[in-house]
C-alpha positions as CSV (number, residue, x, y, z in Angstrom):
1,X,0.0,0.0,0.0
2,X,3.0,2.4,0.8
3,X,4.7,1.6,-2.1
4,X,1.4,2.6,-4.3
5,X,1.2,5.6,-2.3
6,X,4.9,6.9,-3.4
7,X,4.3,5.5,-7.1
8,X,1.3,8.1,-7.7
9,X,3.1,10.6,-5.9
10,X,6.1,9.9,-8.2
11,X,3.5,9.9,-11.0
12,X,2.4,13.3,-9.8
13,X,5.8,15.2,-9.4
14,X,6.5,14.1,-13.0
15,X,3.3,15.3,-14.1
16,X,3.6,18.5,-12.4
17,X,7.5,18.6,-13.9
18,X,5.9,18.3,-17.1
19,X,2.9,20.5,-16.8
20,X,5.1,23.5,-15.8
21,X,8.1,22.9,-18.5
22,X,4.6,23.1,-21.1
23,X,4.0,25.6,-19.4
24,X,7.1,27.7,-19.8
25,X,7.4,26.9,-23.6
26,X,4.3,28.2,-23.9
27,X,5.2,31.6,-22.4
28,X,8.6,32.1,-24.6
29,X,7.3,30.0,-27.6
30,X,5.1,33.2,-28.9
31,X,7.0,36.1,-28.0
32,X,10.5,34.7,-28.5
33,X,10.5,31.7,-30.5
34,X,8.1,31.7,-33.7
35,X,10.2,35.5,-34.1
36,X,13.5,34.1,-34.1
37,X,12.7,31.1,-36.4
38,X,11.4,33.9,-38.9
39,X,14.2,35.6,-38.8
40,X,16.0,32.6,-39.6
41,X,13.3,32.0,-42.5
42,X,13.7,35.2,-43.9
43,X,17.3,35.5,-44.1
44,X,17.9,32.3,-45.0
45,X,15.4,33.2,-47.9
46,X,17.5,35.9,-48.6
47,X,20.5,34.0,-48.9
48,X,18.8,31.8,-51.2
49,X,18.1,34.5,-53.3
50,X,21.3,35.4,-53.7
51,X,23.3,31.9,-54.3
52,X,19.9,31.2,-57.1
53,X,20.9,34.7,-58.6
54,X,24.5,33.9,-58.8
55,X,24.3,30.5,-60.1
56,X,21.8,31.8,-62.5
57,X,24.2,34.3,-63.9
58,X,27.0,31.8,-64.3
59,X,24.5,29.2,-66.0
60,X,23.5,32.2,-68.8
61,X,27.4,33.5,-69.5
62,X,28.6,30.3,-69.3
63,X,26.1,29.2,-72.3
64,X,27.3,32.2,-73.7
65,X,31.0,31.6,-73.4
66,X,30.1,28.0,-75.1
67,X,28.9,29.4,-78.2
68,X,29.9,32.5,-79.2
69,X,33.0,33.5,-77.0
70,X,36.6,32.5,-78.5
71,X,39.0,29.5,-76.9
72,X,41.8,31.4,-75.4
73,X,44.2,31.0,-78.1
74,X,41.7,32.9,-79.6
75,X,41.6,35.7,-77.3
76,X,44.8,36.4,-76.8
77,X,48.3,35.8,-78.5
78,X,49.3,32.4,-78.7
79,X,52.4,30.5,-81.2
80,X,54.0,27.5,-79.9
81,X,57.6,28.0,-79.2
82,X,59.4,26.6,-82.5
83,X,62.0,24.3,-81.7
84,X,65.1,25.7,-84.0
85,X,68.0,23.4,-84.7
86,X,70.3,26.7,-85.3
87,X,69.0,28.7,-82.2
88,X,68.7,25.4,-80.3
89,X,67.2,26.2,-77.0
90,X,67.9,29.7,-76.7
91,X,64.4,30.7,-78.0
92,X,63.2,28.8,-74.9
93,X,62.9,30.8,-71.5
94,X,63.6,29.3,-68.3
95,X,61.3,27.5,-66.4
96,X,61.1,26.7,-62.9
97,X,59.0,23.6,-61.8
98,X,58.3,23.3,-57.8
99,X,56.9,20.5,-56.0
100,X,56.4,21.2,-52.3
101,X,56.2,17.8,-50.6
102,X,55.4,16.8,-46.9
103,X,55.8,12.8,-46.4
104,X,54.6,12.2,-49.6
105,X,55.7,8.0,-49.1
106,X,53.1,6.7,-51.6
107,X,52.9,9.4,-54.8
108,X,56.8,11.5,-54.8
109,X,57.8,9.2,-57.3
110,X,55.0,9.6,-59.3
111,X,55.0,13.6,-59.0
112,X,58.8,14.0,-59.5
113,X,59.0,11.8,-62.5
114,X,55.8,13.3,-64.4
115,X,57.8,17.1,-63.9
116,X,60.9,15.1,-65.0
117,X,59.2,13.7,-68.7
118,X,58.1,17.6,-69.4
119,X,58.9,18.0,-72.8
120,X,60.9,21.3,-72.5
121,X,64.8,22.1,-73.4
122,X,67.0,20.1,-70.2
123,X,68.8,23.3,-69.7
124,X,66.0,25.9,-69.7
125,X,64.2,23.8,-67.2
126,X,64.8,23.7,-63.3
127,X,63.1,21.5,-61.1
128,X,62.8,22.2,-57.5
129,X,61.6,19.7,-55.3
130,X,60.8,21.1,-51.9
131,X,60.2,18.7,-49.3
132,X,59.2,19.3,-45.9
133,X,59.0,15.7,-44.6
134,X,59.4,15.2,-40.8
135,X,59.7,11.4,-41.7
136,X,63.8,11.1,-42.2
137,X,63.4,7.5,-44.0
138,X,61.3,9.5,-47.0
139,X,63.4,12.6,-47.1
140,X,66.1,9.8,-48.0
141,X,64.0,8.3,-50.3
142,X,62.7,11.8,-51.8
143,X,66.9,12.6,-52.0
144,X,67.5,9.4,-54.0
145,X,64.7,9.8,-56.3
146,X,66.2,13.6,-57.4
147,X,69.6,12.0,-57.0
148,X,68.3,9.5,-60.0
149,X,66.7,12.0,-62.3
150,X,69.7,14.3,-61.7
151,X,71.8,11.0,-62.9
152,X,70.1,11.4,-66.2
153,X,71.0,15.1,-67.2
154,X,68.1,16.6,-65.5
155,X,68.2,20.1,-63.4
156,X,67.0,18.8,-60.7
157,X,67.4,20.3,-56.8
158,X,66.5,18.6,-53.2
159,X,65.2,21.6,-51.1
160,X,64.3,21.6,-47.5
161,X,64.2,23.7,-44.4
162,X,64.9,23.6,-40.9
163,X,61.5,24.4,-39.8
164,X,58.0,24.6,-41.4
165,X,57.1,28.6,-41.5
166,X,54.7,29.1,-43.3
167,X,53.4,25.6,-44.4
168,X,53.0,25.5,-48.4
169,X,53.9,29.3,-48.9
170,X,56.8,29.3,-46.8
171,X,58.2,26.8,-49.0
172,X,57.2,28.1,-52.5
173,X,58.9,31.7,-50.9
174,X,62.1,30.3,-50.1
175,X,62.1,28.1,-53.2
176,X,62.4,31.3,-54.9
177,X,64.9,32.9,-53.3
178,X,67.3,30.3,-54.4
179,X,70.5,31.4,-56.5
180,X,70.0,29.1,-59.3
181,X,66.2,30.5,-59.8
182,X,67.1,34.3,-61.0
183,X,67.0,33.2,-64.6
184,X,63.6,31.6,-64.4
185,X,60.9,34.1,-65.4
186,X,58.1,31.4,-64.4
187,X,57.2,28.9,-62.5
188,X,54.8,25.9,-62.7
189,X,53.5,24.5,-59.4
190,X,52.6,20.8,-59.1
191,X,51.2,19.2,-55.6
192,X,53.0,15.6,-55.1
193,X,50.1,13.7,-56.1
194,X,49.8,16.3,-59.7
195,X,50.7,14.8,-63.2
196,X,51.4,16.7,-65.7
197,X,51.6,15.6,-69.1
198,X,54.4,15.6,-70.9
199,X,53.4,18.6,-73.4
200,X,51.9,20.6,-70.6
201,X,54.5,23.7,-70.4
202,X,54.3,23.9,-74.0
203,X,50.7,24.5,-74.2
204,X,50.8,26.7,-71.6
205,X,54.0,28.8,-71.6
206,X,53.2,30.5,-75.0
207,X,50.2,32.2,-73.3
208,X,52.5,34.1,-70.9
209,X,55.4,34.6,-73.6
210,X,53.3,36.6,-75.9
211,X,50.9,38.7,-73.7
212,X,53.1,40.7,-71.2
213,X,49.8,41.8,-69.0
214,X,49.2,37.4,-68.1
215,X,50.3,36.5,-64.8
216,X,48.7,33.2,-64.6
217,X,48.0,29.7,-66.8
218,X,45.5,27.3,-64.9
219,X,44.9,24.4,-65.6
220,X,42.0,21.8,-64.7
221,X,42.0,18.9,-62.2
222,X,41.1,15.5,-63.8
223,X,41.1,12.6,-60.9
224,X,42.6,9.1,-61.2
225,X,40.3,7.7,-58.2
226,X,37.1,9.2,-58.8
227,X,35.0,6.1,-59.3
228,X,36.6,4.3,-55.6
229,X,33.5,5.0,-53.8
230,X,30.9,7.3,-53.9
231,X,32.3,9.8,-51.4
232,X,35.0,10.6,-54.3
233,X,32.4,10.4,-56.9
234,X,30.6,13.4,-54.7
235,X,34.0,15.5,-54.8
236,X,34.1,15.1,-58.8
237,X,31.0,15.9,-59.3
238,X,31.4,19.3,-56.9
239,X,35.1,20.1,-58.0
240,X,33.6,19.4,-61.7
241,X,31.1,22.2,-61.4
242,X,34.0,24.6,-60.3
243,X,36.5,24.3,-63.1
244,X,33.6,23.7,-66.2
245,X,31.5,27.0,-64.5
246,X,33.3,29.2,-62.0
247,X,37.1,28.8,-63.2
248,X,35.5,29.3,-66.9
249,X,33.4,32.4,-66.1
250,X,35.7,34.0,-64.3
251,X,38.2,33.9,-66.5
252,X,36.2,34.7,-69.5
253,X,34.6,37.9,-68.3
254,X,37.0,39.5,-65.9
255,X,40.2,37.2,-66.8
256,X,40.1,36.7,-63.1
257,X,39.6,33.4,-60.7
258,X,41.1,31.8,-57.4
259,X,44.1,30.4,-58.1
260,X,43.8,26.3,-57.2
261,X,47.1,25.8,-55.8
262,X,49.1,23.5,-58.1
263,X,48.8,22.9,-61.8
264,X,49.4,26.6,-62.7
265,X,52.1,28.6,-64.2
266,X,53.1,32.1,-62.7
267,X,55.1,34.9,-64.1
268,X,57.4,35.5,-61.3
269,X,57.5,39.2,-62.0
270,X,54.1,39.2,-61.0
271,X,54.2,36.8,-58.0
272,X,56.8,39.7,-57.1
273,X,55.6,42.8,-57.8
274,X,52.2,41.2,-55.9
275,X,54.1,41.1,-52.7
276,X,54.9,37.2,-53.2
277,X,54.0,34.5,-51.2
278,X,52.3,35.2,-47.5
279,X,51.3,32.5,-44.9
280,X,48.4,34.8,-43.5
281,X,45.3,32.6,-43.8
282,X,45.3,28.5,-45.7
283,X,44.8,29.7,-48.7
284,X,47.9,30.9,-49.7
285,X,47.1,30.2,-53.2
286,X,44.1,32.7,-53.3
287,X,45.8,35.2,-51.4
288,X,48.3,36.2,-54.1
289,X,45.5,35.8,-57.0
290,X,43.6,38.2,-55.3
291,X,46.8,40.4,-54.5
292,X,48.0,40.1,-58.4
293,X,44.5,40.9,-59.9
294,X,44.5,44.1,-58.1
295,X,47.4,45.1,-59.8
296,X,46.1,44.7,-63.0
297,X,47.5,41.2,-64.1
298,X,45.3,39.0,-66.0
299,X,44.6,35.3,-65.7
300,X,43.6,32.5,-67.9
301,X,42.1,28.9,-67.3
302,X,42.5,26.3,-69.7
303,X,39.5,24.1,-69.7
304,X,41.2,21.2,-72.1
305,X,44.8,21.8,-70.4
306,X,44.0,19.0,-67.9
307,X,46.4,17.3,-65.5
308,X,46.0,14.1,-63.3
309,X,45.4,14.2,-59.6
310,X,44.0,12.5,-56.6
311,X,41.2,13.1,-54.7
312,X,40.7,12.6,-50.5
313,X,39.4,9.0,-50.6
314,X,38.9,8.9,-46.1
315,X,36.3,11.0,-45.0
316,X,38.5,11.9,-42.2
317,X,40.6,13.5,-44.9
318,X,38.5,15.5,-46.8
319,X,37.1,16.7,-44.1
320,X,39.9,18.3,-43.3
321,X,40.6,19.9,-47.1
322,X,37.2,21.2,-46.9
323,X,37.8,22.7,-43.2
324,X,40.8,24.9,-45.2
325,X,39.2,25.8,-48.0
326,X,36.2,27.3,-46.6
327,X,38.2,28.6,-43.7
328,X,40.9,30.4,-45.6
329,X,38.5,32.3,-48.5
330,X,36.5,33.7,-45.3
331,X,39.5,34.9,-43.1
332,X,41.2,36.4,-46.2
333,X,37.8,38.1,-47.3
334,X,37.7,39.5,-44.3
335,X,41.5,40.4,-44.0
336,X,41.3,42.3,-47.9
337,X,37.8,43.5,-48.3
338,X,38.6,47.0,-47.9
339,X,41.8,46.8,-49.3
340,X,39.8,45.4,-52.8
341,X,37.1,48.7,-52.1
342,X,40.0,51.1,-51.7
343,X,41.9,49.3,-54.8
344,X,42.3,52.6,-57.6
345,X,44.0,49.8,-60.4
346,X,41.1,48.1,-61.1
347,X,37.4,48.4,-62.5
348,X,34.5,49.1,-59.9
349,X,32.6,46.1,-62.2
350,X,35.5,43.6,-61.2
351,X,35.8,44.8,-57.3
352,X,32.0,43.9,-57.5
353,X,32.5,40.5,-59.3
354,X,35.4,39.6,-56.7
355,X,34.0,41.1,-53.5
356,X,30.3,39.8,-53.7
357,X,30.1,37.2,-56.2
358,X,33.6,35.3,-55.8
359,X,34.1,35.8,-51.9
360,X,30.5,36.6,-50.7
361,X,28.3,34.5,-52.4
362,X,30.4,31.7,-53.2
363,X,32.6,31.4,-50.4
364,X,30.4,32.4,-47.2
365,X,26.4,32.8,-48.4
366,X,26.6,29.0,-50.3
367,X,27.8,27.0,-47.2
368,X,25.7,28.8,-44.9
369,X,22.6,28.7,-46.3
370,X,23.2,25.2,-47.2
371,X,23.6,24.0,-44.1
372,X,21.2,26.9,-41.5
373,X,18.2,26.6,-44.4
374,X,17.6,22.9,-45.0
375,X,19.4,21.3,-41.7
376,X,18.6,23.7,-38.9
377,X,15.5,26.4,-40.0
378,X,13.7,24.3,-42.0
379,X,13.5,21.4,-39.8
380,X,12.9,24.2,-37.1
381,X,9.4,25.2,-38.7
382,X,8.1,22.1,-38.6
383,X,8.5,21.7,-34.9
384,X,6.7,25.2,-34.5
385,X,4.0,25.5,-37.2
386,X,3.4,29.1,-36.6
387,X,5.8,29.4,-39.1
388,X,5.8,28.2,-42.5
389,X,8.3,28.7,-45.6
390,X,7.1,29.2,-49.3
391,X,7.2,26.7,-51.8
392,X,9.3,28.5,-54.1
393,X,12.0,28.6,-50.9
394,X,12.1,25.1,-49.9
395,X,11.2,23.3,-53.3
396,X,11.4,25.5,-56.5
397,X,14.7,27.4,-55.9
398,X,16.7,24.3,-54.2
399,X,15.7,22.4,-57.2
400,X,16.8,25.0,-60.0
401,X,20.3,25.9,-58.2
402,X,20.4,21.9,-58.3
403,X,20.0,21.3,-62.0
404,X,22.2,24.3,-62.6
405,X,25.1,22.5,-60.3
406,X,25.0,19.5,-62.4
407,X,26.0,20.5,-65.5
408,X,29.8,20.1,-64.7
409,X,29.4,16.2,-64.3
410,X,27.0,14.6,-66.9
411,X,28.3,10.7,-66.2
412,X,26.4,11.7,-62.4
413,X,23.4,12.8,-63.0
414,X,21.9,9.8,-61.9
415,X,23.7,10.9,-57.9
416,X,22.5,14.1,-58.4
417,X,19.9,13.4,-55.7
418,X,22.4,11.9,-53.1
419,X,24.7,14.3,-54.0
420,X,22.9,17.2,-52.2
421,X,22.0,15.1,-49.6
422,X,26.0,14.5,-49.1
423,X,26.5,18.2,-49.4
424,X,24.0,19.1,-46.8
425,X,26.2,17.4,-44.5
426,X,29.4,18.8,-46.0
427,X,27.5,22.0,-45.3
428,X,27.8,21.6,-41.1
429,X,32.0,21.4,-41.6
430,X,31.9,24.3,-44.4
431,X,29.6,26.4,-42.5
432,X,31.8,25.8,-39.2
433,X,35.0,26.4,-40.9
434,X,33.6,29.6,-42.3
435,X,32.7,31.6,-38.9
436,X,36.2,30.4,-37.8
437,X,37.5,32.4,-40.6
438,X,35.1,35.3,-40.1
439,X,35.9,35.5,-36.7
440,X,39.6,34.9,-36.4
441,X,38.6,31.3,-34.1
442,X,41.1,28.8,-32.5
443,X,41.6,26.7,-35.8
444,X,41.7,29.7,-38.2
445,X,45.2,28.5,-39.0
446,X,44.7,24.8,-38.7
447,X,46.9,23.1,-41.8
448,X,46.4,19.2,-42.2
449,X,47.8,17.5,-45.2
450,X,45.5,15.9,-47.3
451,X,46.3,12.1,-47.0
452,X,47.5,10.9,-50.6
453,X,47.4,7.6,-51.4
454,X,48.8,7.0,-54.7
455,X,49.6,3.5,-56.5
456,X,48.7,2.1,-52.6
457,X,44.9,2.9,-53.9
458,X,44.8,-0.6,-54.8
459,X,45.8,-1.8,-51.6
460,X,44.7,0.1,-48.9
461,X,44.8,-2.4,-46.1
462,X,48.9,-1.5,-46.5
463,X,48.6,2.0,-45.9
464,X,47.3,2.5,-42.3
465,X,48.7,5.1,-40.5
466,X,51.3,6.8,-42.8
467,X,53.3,9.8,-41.6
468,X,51.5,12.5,-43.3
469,X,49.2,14.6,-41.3
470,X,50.7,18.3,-39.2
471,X,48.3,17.1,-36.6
472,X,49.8,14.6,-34.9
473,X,47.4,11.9,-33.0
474,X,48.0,11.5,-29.7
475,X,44.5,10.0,-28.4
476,X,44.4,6.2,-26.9
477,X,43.4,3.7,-29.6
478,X,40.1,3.3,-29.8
479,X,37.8,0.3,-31.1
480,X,37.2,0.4,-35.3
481,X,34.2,1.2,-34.8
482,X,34.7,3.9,-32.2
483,X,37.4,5.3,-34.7
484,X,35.0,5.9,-37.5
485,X,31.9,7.6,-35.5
486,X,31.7,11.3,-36.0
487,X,29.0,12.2,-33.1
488,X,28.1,15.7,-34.8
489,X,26.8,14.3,-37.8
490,X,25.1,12.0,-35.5
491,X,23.6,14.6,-33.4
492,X,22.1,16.0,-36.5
493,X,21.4,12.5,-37.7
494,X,18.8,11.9,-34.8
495,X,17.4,16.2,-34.9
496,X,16.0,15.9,-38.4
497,X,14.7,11.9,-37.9
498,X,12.6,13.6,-35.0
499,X,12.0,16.0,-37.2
500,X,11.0,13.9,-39.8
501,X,8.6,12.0,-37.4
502,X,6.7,14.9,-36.3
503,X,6.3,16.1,-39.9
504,X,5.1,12.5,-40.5
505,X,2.3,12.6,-38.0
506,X,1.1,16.5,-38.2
507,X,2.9,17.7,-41.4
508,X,1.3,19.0,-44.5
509,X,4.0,19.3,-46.9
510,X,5.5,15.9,-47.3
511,X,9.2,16.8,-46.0
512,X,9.4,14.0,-43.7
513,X,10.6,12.5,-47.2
514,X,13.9,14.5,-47.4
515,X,14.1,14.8,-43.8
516,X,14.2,10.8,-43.6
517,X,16.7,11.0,-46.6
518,X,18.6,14.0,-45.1
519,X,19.0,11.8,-41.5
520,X,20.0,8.9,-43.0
521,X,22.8,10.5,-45.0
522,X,23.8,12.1,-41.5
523,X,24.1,8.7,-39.7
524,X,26.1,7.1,-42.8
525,X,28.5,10.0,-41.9
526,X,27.7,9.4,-38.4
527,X,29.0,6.0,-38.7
528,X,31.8,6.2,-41.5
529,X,30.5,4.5,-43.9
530,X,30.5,7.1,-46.9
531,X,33.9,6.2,-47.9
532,X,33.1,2.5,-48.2
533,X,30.2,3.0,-50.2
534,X,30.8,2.2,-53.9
535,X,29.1,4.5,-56.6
């Protein structure tokens, strides 16, 4: 009978509990709520706005650029350097290649060797290999493989440092300053796991010999692992989108773009007279674009100029990439925006193009309202159905932006659907990385190798913990599985299933469909399974 007694009272306290905490979100539900999640609606309404806008834009010119603008060669001045038996080589200029390396065990052989087969005069061509490896066994092995080459009659030098300053740009700036480098007048960059093809410099070097006001040749990625599991068929598809659209468009109406890093060629006057290299955000590569554009120098992109790279095939790996390159274009937007409105050397129609459309739009609106419109607001209004978004916002525009992202990667279409659910998880990291940069955050200068892989694709169960990370793991071992959870995309996994559930049961619109989608695509994350997942 006692026991009875304390049960209903039990029963009753919790009751009570409950009645009061109903209570309560009663009271701030109205007046502070269904407000703020209209806020959210409305400027994440905005935002979409703006990214359909842009996307739009770059869908009409690039149609344009397909069919009635000229190829490059074209545009500008282009003859391929004759090769003279009675000049020999001297109608050649020098070219520097440099190939900034950090434990690159499984691809230096592949990277040094493609620099080493260029087709270009032996003694107009330097080769620079700059290796930062903490691992002494492949700095000997890096050594031996110049040592080789260098055995055969090429120009080939073994660089490295006593410290790491400045990461990638710290290397390519001491690179230059070498003695042998003052005859160079430009330099190609290649990442270890870039191939060039053999005729690459001669396709590309006529461009700058001819038109004085060039300061950059870039060329586009192609990807030797794309099909190893759908997680690398996701990256083509969005990397795809960035060289056949943005890279094109850029180039073809303001002859200006983000440099990508590596399979370029640079004028070193204008890397100089630009202020060279600087290790003040990740994106060291954009930094000097940027820099050299507002001096007036023009760049090209080279849509058929292709070279062969490697793509991030753990998602532990790209998730760091994606961490620096959305963290890097936001901290350096905000370190040059006014120096781009002050900027007297260039048009106020290409200050416009860079400032809202390449850095605004592209590199801050798209991830946020990726990830704050379909994974946080959206899910939001459903849970408080005072507030309800448009049609055109949540289904129309979403689904033309879509369409408009697909045209870069045709062999895809039919993973066009997963592909934004994989995204919208992509956006939480993005959209993260991008207030760090904003605000100048703890891991605003985080730099983590991308993991390269190499001819050990083939056999990754031999290529487990390899040397080649800055950010050195000092944690316990954990179990496998353990090891692959990622509890933020699980956290996220289990808000829209709920959401999904309750929009199940009292919706009206049908999103528990996505939202089911949208959670499951979380929990694959969740549970690392997207980079075992063959396309």
């Amino acid at each position: 009978m006692a026991d009875q007694v304390m049960q209903d009272q039990l029963m009753g306290a919790r009751g009570e509990i409950g009645g009061q905490m109903q209570l309560m979100w009663e009271l701030i539900k109205a007046p502070v709520i269904v407000p703020l999640v209209r806020l959210g609606v409305y400027i994440c309404l905005t935002m979409s706005l703006m990214l359909f806008m842009e996307r739009l834009y770059m869908g009409v010119v690039i149609i344009l650029v397909k069919l009635f603008w000229k190829k490059p060669e074209k545009r500008y001045r282009w003859e391929p350097v004759p090769d003279d038996i009675e000049l020999g080589s001297s109608n050649f200029p020098c070219v520097l290649v440099q190939i900034p390396m950090y434990n690159e065990k499984e691809v230096y052989k592949i990277s040094i060797g493609a620099a080493c087969n260029l087709s270009w005069p032996v003694d107009r061509l330097v080769i620079q290999v700059l290796d930062d490896s903490t691992d002494p066994a492949i700095k000997d092995m890096v050594e031996l493989e110049c040592q080789r080459w260098a055995g055969k009659g090429l120009n080939i030098r073994y660089q490295i440092r006593e410290n790491r300053v400045g990461y990638k740009a710290g290397a390519l700036k001491e690179g230059l300053k070498r003695s042998y480098v003052k005859d160079c007048e430009y330099v190609a960059i290649f990442d270890a796991d870039f191939r060039p093809e053999p005729d690459y410099l001669r396709r590309a070097i006529p461009f700058l010999m001819h038109n004085p006001d060039i300061a950059l040749i870039q060329a586009r990625w192609r990807f030797v692992n794309s099909d190893e599991c759908l997680m690398t068929r996701m990256q083509e598809m969005s990397l795809d989108y960035h060289f056949t659209v943005e890279q094109e468009v850029g180039s073809a109406t303001h002859a200006f773009f983000g440099f990508n890093g590596t399979a370029g060629v640079w004028r070193i006057a204008a890397i100089n007279e630009a202020g060279g290299w600087k290790d003040r955000t990740t994106v060291e590569d954009m930094d000097l674009a940027v820099r050299a554009s507002l001096r007036g120098w023009k760049f090209v992109y080279l849509g058929d100029l292709q070279v062969k790279s490697e793509l991030p095939s753990t998602f532990k790996a790209f998730r760091f990439q994606q961490h620096r390159w959305s963290c890097g274009p936001a901290n350096l937007f905000r370190k040059m925006v006014m120096e781009i409105v002050k900027n007297k050397n260039v048009k106020f129609w290409k200050k416009l193009y860079v400032i809202y459309s390449f850095f605004l739009v592209r590199k801050i609106v798209a991830h946020m309202v990726t990830f704050f419109f379909y994974c946080v607001v959206l899910p939001l209004t459903i849970l408080i159905p005072e507030v309800e978004v448009p049609l055109w916002g949540s289904v129309y525009i979403p689904s033309i932006i879509t369409i408009l992202n697909s045209v870069g990667t045709p062999r895809s279409i039919h993973l066009l659907f997963y592909w934004i659910l994989f995204e919208n998880v992509m956006s939480l990291h993005r959209t993260k990385a991008t207030l760090i940069g904003l605000l100048e955050a703890g891991r605003v200068n985080e730099w983590v190798v991308t993991e390269k892989l190499g001819d050990a694709l083939k056999n990754k169960a031999n290529t487990i913990d390899k040397p080649n990370s800055i950010k050195v793991a000092t944690k316990k071992p954990r179990s496998k599985l353990i090891e692959r959870m990622n509890f933020l995309e699980l956290g996220f996994g289990v808000f829209l299933f709920i959401c999904g559930c309750f929009d199940f049961i009292h919706g009206k619109y049908s999103y528990y469909i996505y939202l089911f989608l949208q959670s499951i695509t979380f929990f694959m994350v969740g549970f690392g399974y997207i980079g075992t997942i063959l396309p």
